[in-house]
C-alpha positions as CSV (number, residue, x, y, z in Angstrom):
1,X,-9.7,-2.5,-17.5
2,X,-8.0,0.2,-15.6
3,X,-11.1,2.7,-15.2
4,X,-9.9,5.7,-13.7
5,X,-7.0,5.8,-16.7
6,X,-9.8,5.1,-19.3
7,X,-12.0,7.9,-17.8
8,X,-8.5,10.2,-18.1
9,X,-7.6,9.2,-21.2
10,X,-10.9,12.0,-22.4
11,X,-12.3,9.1,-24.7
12,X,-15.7,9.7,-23.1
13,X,-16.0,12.9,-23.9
14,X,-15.4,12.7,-27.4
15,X,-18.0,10.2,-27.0
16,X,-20.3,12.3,-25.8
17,X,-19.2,15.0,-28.4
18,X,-19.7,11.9,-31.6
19,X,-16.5,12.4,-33.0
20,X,-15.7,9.1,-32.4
21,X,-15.7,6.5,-35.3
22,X,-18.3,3.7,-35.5
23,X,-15.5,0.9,-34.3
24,X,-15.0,3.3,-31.8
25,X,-18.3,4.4,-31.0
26,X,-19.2,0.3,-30.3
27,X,-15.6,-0.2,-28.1
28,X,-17.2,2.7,-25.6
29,X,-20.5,1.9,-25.9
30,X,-19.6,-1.6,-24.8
31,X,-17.6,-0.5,-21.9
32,X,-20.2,1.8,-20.6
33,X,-22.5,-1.2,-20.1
34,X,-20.1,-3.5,-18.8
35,X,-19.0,-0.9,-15.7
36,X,-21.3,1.2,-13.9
37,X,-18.5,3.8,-13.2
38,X,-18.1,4.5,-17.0
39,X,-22.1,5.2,-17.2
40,X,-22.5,7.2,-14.4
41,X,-19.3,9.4,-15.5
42,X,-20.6,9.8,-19.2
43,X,-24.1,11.2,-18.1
44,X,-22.5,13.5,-15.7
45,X,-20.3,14.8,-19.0
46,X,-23.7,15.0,-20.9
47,X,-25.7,17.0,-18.0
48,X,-22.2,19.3,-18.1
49,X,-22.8,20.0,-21.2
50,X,-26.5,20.5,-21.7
51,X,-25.4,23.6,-19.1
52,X,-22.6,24.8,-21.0
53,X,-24.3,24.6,-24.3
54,X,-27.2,26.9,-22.6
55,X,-24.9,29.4,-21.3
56,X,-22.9,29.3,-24.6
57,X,-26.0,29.8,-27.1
58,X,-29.1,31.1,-25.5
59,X,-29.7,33.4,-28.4
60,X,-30.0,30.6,-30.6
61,X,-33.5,29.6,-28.8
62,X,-34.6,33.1,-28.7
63,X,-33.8,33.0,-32.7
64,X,-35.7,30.0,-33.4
65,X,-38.6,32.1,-31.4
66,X,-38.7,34.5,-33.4
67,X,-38.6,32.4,-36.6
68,X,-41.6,30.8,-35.4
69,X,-43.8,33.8,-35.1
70,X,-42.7,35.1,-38.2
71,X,-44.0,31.9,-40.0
72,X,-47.3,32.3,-37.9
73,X,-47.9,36.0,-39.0
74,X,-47.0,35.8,-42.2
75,X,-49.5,32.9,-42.7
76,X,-52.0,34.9,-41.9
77,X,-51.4,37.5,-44.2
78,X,-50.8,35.9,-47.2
79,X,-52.3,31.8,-46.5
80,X,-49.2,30.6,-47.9
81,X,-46.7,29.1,-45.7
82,X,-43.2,29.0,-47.4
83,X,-41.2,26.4,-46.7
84,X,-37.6,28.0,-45.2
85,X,-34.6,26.2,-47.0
86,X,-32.6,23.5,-45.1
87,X,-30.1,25.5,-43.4
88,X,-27.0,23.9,-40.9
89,X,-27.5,25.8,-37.5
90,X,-23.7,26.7,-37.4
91,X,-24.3,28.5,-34.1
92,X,-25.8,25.6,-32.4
93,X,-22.8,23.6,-33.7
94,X,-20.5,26.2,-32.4
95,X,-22.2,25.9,-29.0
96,X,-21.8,22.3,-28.8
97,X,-18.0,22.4,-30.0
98,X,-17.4,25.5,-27.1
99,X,-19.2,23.2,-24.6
100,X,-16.9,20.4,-25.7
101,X,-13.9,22.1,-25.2
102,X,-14.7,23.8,-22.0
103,X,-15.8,20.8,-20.4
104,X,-12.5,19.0,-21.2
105,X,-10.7,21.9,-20.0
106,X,-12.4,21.5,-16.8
107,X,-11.7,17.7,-16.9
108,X,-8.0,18.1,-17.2
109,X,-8.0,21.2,-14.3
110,X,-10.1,18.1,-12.4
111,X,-7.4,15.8,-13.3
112,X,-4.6,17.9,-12.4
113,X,-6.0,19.1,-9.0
114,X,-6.3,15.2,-8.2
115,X,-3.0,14.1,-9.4
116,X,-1.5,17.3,-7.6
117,X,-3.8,15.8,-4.5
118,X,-2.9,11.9,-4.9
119,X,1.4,13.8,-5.0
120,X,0.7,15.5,-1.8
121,X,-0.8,12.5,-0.3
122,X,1.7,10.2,-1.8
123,X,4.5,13.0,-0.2
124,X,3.1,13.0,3.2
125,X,2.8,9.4,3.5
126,X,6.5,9.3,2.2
127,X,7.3,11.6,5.4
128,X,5.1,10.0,7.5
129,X,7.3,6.6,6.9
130,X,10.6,8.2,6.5
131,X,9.3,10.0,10.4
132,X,8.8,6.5,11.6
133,X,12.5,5.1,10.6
134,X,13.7,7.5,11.8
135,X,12.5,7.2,15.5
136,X,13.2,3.1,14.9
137,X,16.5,3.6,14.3
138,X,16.7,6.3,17.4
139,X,15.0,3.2,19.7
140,X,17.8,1.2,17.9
141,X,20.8,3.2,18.6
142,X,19.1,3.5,22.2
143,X,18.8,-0.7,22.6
144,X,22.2,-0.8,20.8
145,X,24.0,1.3,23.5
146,X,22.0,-0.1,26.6
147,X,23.3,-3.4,25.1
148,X,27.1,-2.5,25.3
149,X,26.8,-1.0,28.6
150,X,24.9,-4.2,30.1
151,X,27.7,-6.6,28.2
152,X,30.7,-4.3,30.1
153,X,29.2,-4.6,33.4
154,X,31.0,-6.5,35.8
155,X,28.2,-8.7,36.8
156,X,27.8,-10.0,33.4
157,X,28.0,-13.4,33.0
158,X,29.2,-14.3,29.0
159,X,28.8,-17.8,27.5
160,X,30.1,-18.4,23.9
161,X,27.8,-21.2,22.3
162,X,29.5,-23.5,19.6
163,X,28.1,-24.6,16.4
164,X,27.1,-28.3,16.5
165,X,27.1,-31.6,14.2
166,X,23.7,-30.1,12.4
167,X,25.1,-26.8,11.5
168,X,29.0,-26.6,12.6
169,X,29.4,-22.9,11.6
170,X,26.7,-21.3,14.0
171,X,27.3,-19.9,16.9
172,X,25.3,-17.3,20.0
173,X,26.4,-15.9,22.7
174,X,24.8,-15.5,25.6
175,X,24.9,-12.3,28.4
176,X,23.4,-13.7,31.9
177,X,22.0,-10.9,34.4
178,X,22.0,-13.3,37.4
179,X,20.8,-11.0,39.7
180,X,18.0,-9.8,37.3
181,X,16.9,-13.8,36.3
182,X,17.5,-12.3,32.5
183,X,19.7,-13.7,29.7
184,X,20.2,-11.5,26.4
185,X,20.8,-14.3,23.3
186,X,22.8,-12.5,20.8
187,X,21.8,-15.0,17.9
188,X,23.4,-13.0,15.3
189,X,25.7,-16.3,14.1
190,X,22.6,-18.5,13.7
191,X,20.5,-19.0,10.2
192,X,17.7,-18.2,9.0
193,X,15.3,-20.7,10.5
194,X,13.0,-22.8,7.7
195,X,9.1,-21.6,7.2
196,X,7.6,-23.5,10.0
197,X,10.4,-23.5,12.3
198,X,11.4,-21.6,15.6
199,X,14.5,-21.4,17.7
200,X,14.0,-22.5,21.3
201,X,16.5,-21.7,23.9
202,X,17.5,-24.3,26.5
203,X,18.5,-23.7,30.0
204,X,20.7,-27.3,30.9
205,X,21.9,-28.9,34.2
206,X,24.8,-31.7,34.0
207,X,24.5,-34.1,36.4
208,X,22.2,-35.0,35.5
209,X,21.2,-34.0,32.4
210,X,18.0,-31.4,32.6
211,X,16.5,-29.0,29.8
212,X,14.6,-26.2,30.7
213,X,12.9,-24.3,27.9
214,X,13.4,-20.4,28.5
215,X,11.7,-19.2,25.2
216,X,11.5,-18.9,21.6
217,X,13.8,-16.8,19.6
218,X,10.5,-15.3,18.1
219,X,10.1,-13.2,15.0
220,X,14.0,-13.8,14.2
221,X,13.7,-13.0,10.5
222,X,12.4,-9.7,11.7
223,X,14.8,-8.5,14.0
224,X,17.7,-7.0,12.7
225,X,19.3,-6.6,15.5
226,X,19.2,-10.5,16.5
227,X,19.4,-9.7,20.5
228,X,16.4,-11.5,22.3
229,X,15.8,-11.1,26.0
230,X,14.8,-14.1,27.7
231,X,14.0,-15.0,31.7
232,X,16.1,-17.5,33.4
233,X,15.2,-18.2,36.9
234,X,17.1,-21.3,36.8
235,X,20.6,-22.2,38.3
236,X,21.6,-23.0,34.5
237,X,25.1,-24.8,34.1
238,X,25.0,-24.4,30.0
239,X,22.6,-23.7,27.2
240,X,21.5,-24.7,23.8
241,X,19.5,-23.4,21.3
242,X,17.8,-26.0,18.9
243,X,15.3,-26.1,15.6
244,X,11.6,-26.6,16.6
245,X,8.7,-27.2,15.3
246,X,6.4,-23.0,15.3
247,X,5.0,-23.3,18.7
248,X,8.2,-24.5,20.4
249,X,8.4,-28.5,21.7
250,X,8.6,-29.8,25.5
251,X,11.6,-31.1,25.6
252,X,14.7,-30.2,23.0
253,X,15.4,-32.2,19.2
254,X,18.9,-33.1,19.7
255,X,19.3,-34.2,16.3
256,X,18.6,-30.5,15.7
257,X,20.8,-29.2,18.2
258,X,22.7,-25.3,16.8
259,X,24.7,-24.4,19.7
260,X,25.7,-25.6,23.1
261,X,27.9,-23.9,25.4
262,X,29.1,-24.5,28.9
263,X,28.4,-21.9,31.9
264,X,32.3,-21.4,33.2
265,X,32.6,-21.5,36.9
């Protein structure tokens, strides 16, 4: 049960008010016990209206008063007390039905003012997020640029990396800042690596053959951009990237090897 849409639907109130029929009457009287909310909100209703019914017909008990002591004198008097005739109190009625509809009049102002509330909260929130791709896609436009102007410099060292047997159509490239020890992998031409799985970058000698892990490509399905900045201290004469195991393995899967590609001289 959704409770705050029950407790809006104004169900309670004609609860409250007996208007309800008896199918009715045991649905709510059911619900009531089973949720704590529902109680609590139906005796707040009830003391609401106990107040409004004061301030509505306070003549009525002033009325009844007067009845009283009429009966009292008048049995003095004569030793005969009459009976009065079975009247409906119309007033009293009236009261209740007033109380009724002003406190569901002030349940729906409630209602309003909240859902007004929960828009301008759900509005800011909207900004607050709209504020916050807004300055992402400022620090991307920022990366993206620093990125051309790093790939144009002349002491840029490009390797293209080749798809392999396991995945012929991949391919990376790789930007080498030798004098920084930093390589940028632009892993755009990769896929999407299984659940479980992580690329690892590999930093290779020939002669003989040496791997050198460098780093994960971590948090790939994330990054839109698919640029990953990596150290490499080595004197690396190629690289490969390969599929490993989360966590990254000491020495590369070959039989999972994406890309290769030779350092030119």
């Amino acid at each position: 049960m959704n409770i705050k849409e029950y407790i809006e639907s104004g169900i309670l109130e004609l609860y409250v008010a007996g208007v309800l029929s008896e199918k009715e009457n045991e649905e709510v009287s059911t619900a009531i016990k089973e949720h704590l909310e529902l109680k609590e909100e139906v005796e707040d209703i009830e003391t609401a209206i106990i107040k409004l019914t004061a301030a509505v017909a306070p003549k009525d008990a002033q009325k009844l008063y007067d009845k009283i002591k009429a009966n009292v004198l008048n049995e003095k008097e004569t030793k005969v007390v009459s009976l009065p005739q079975k009247r409906i109190n119309w007033a009293a009625y009236t009261g209740w039905a007033a109380a009724v509809i002003l406190a569901g009049g002030l349940f729906y102002l409630s209602n309003q003012n909240n859902n007004l509330n929960y828009q301008l909260q759900s509005s800011d929130a909207k900004n607050a997020v709209l504020e916050a791709k807004i300055a992402e896609a400022s620090q991307d436009l920022k990366k993206a640029e620093e990125l051309v102007t790093l790939i144009r410099a002349q002491d840029i060292t490009t390797i293209n990396l080749g798809g392999q047997n396991v995945s012929p159509q991949s391919y990376a490239k790789v930007y080498w800042k030798k004098d920084q020890e930093v390589v940028y992998i632009d892993a755009l031409g990769l896929p999407e690596p299984p659940e479980g799985k992580v690329y690892q970058v590999w930093s290779l000698t020939l002669d003989p053959l040496t791997p050198t892990s460098i780093g994960l490509l971590a948090d790939f399905v994330n990054d839109e951009n698919k640029v990953f900045e990596l150290q490499n201290p080595n004197k690396s004469q190629a690289f490969g990237i390969t599929l490993e195991p989360a966590g990254g393995s000491e020495t590369p899967t070959m039989e999972q090897l994406y890309t290769l590609g030779v350092v030119q001289s």
